[in-house]
C-alpha positions as CSV (number, residue, x, y, z in Angstrom):
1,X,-14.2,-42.5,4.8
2,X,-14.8,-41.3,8.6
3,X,-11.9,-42.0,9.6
4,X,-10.0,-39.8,6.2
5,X,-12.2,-36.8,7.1
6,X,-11.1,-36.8,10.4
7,X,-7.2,-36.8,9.5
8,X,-8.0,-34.1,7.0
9,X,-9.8,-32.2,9.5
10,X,-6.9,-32.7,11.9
11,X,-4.3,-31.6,9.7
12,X,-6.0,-28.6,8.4
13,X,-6.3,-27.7,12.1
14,X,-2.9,-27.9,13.1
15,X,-1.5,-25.9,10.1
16,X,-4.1,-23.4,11.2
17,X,-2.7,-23.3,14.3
18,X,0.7,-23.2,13.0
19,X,0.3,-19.9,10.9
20,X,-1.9,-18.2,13.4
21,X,1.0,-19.0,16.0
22,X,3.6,-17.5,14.0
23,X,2.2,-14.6,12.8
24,X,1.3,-13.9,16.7
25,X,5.4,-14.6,17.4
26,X,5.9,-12.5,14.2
27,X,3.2,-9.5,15.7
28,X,4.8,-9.8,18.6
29,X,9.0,-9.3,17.6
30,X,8.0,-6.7,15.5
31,X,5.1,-4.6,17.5
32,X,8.5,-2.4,19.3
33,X,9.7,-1.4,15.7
34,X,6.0,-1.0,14.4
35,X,5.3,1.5,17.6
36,X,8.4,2.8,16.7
37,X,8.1,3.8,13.4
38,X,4.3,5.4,14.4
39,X,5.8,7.7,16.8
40,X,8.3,8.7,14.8
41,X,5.5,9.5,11.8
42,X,3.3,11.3,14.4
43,X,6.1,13.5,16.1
44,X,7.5,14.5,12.1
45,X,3.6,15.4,11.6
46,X,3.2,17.7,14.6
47,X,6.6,19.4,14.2
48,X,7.4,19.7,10.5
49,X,5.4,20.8,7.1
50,X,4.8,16.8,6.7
51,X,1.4,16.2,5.2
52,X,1.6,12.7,3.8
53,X,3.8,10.3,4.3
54,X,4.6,7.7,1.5
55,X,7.0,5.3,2.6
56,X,8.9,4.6,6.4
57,X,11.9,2.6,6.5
58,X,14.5,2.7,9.3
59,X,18.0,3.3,8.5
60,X,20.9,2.0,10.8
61,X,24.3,4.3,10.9
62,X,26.0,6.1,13.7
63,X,22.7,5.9,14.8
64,X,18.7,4.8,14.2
65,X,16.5,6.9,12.1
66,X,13.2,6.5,11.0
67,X,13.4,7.9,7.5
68,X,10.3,9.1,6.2
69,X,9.5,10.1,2.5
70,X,6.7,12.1,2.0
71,X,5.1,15.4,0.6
72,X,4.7,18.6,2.5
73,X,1.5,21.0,2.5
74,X,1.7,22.2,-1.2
75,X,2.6,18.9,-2.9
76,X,6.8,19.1,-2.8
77,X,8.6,15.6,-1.8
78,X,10.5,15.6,1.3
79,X,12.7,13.3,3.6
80,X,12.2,13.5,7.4
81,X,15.1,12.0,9.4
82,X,13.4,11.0,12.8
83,X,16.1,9.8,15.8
84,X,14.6,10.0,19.5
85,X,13.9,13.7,19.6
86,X,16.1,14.6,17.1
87,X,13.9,15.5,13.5
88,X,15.9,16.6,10.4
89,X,14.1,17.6,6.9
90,X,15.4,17.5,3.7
91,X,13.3,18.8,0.5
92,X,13.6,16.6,-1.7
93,X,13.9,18.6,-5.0
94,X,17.4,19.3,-3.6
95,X,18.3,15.6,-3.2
96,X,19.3,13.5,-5.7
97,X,16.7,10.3,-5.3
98,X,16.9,6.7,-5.2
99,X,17.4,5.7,-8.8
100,X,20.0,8.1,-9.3
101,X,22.1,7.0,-6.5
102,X,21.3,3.2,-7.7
103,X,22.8,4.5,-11.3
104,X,26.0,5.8,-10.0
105,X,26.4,2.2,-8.4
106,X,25.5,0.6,-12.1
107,X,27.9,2.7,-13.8
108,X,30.8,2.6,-11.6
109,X,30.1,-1.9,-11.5
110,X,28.7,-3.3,-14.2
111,X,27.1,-5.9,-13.6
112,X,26.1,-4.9,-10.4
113,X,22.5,-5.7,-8.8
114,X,21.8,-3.2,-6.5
115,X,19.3,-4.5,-3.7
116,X,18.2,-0.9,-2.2
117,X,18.8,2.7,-2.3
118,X,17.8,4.8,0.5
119,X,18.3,8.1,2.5
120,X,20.3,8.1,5.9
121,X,22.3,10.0,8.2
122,X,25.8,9.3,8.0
123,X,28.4,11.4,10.5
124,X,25.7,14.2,11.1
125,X,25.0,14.5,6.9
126,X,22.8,13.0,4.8
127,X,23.8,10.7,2.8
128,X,22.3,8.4,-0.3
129,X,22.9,4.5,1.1
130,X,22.8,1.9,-2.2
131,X,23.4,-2.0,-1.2
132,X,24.1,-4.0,-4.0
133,X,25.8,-7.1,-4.6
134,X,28.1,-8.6,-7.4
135,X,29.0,-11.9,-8.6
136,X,31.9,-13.0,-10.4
137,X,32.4,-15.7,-12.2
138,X,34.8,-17.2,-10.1
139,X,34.0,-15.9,-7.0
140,X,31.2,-16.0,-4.2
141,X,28.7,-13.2,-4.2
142,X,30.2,-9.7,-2.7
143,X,27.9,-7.7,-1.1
144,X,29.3,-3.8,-1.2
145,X,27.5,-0.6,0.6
146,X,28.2,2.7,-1.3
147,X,27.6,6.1,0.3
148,X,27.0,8.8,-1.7
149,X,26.1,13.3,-0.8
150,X,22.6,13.6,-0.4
151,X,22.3,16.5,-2.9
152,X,24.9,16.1,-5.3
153,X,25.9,12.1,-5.5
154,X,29.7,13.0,-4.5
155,X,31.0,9.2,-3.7
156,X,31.7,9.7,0.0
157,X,32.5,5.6,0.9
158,X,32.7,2.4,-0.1
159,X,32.1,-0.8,2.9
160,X,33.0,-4.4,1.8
161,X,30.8,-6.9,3.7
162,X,33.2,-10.0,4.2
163,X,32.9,-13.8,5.5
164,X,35.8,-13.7,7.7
């Protein structure tokens, strides 16, 4: 009975020390986008009419941006487009949003799953960014990026992503 207690203990010590090790590995390849993505929230904060911030993702183009979504001073969404030093707003009453953009992809491919929808700067615009993927029957899974104007939907592009 000793001798089981021990094992168990044992084992439940080294998959202790497992997770703890890789969350510290994952802590650690992820604290430079983390510090990142804080700066970027604090300098849209100081210069722009940011007040809350709802969501941070980082969008990769011609260049990185820290995208945030958020709400200004009197309640009104909008996008901040962070870059370096470079900050860009966009209300977001004059943009279409997310699920539109991920519509236009359903009705132009049916059958499509679209995997995200999100803001970006694309050639010095913004632009609506929907990944999705579709599977035919007799086929592998495609994967497709469609870019679309930020305030109107206007299809702007269409990238393939291939297994060459």
């Amino acid at each position: 009975m000793r001798k089981r207690w021990k094992v168990l203990l044992l084992t439940g010590a080294a998959v202790t020390a497992v997770f703890a090790g890789g969350g510290l590995v994952f802590q650690s390849v992820m604290e430079p986008v983390w510090s990142g993505q804080r700066q970027a929230v604090q300098a849209a904060y100081e210069k722009t009419v940011l007040a809350k911030v709802n969501k941070v993702e980082q969008f990769v183009g011609d260049e990185t941006y820290t995208v945030i979504t958020g709400e200004d001073k009197i309640g009104q969404g909008i996008f901040v487009f962070a870059a370096g030093d470079k900050i860009r707003t966009e209300p977001a009453p004059a943009a279409m949003n997310a699920e539109a953009a991920a519509a236009k992809v359903t009705g132009k491919v049916p059958g499509a799953e679209v995997l995200r929808a999100m803001p970006g700067i694309q050639n010095g615009a913004p632009v609506w960014e929907v990944f999705y993927k579709i599977e035919p029957e007799d086929k592998p899974k495609q994967y497709f990026y469609d870019y679309y104007t930020f305030t109107d939907g206007q299809p702007i592009d269409t990238w393939n992503l291939t297994l060459r």
